[in-house]
C-alpha positions as CSV (number, residue, x, y, z in Angstrom):
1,X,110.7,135.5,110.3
2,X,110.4,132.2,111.4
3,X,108.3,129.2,110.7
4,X,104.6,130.3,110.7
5,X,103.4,128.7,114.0
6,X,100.1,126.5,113.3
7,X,99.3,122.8,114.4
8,X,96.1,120.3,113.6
9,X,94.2,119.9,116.4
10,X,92.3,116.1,116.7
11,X,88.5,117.4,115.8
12,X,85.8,114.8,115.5
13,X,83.7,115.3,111.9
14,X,85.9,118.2,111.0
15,X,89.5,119.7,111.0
16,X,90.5,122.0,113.4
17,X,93.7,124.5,113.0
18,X,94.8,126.6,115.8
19,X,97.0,129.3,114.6
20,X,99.5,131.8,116.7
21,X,101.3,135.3,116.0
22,X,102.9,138.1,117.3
23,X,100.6,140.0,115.4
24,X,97.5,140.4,113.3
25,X,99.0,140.2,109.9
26,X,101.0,137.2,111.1
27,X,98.1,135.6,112.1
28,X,96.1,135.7,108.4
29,X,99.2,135.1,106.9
30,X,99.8,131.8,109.3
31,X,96.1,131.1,109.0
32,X,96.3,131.0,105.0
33,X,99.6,128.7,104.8
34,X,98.2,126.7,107.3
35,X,94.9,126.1,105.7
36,X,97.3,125.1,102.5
37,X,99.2,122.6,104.2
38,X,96.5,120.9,106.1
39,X,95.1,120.1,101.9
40,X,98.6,119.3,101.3
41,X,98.8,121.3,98.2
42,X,101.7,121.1,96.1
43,X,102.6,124.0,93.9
44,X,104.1,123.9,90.7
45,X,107.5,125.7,90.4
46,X,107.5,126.5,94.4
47,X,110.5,125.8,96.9
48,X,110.2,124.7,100.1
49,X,110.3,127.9,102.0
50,X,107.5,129.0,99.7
51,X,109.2,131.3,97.3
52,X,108.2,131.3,93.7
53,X,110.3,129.8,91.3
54,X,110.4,130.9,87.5
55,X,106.8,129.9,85.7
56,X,104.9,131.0,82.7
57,X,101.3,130.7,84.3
58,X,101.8,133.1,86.9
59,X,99.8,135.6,88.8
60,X,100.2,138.6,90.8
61,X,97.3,139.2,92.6
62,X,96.6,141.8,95.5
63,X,92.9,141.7,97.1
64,X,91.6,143.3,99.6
65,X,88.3,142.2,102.1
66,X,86.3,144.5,104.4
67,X,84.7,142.8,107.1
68,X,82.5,143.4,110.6
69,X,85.0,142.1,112.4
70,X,88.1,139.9,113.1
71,X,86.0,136.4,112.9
72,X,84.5,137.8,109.7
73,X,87.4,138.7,107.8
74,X,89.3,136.0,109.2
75,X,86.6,133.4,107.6
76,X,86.3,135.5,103.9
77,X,90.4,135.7,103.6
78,X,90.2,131.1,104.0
79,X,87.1,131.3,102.1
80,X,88.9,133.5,99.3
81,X,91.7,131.6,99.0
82,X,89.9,128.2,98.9
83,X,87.8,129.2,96.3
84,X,91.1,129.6,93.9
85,X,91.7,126.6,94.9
86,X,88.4,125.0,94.1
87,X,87.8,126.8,91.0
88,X,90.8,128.0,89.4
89,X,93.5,125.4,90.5
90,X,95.7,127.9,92.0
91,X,97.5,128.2,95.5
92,X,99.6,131.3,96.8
93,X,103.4,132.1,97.2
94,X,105.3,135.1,98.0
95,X,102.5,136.1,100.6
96,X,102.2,139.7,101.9
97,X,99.4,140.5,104.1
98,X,98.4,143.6,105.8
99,X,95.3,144.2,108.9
100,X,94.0,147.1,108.9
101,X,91.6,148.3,112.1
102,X,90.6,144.8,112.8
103,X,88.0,145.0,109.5
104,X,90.5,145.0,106.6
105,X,92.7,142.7,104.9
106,X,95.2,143.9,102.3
107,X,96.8,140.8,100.8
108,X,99.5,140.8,97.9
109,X,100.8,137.1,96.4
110,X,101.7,135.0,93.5
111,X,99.0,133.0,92.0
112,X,100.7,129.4,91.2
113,X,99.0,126.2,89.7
114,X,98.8,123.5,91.9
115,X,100.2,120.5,91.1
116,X,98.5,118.2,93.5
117,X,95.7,118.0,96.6
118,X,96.1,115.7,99.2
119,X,92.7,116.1,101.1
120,X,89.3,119.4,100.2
121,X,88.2,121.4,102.4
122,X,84.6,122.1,101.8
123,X,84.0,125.4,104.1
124,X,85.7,127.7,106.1
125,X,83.2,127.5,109.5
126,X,82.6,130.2,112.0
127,X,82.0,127.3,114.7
128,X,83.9,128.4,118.2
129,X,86.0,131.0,116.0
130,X,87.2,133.9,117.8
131,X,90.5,135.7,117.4
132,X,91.9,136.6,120.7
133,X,94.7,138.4,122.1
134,X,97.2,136.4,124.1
135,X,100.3,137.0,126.0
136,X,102.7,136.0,122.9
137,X,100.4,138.2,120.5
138,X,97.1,136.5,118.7
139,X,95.3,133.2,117.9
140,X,93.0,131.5,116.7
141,X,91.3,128.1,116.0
142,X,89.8,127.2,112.8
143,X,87.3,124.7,111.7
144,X,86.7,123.7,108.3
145,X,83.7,121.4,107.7
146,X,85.3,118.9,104.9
């Protein structure tokens, strides 16, 4: 795979992230990095490409979300991940994620402390989301009230 294709888009109180994929999965998966890199968190122990490095502090975490429908899950997956980031210090690595009949999100990862934030994100918003089916496979845009 390729580099996960997201890109800010100019928003005027908020940011805005529109995110492509051939497919669903790729989509939350592109959806969560981007998120991450629009912060500009930094993880501790993490290459470039993502890929955990050896650490002590470490977590393997798998969760899974159940949701109405794509906007829904789409917003609690962001919201889920933001919170470890908010409360627990911790970003992701070594992402896996699985949709499963447009209501379920299976997600596997690394837990890694993060060793710096450039900018917070307060929310994840549900303001012009939709997740729509494209000829090159899904997107989406994103708005997070910060």
């Amino acid at each position: 795979m390729g580099r996960p294709e997201f890109h800010e888009l100019e928003h005027t109180a908020d940011w805005a992230l529109q995110i492509k994929a051939a497919t669903l999965s790729q989509l939350f998966h592109n959806a969560a990095l981007g998120m991450l890199e629009l912060m500009g968190v930094t993880l501790m122990g993490v290459s470039l490409m993502g890929v955990k490095l050896a650490g002590e502090r470490d977590l393997d975490r798998q969760i899974e979300i159940e949701a109405f429908d794509l906007e829904e899950l789409l917003v609690a997956w962001l919201e889920e991940l933001l919170y470890g980031v908010e409360m627990r210090s911790v970003g992701i690595a070594n992402l896996n994620v699985a949709v499963e009949e447009n209501s379920r999100l299976i997600a596997t990862f690394v837990e890694v402390p993060i060793q710096s934030i450039e900018k917070e994100i307060k929310a994840v918003t549900f303001h012009a989301l939709e997740v729509k089916e494209t000829s090159a496979g899904v997107e989406a845009t994103v708005v997070f009230d910060v």
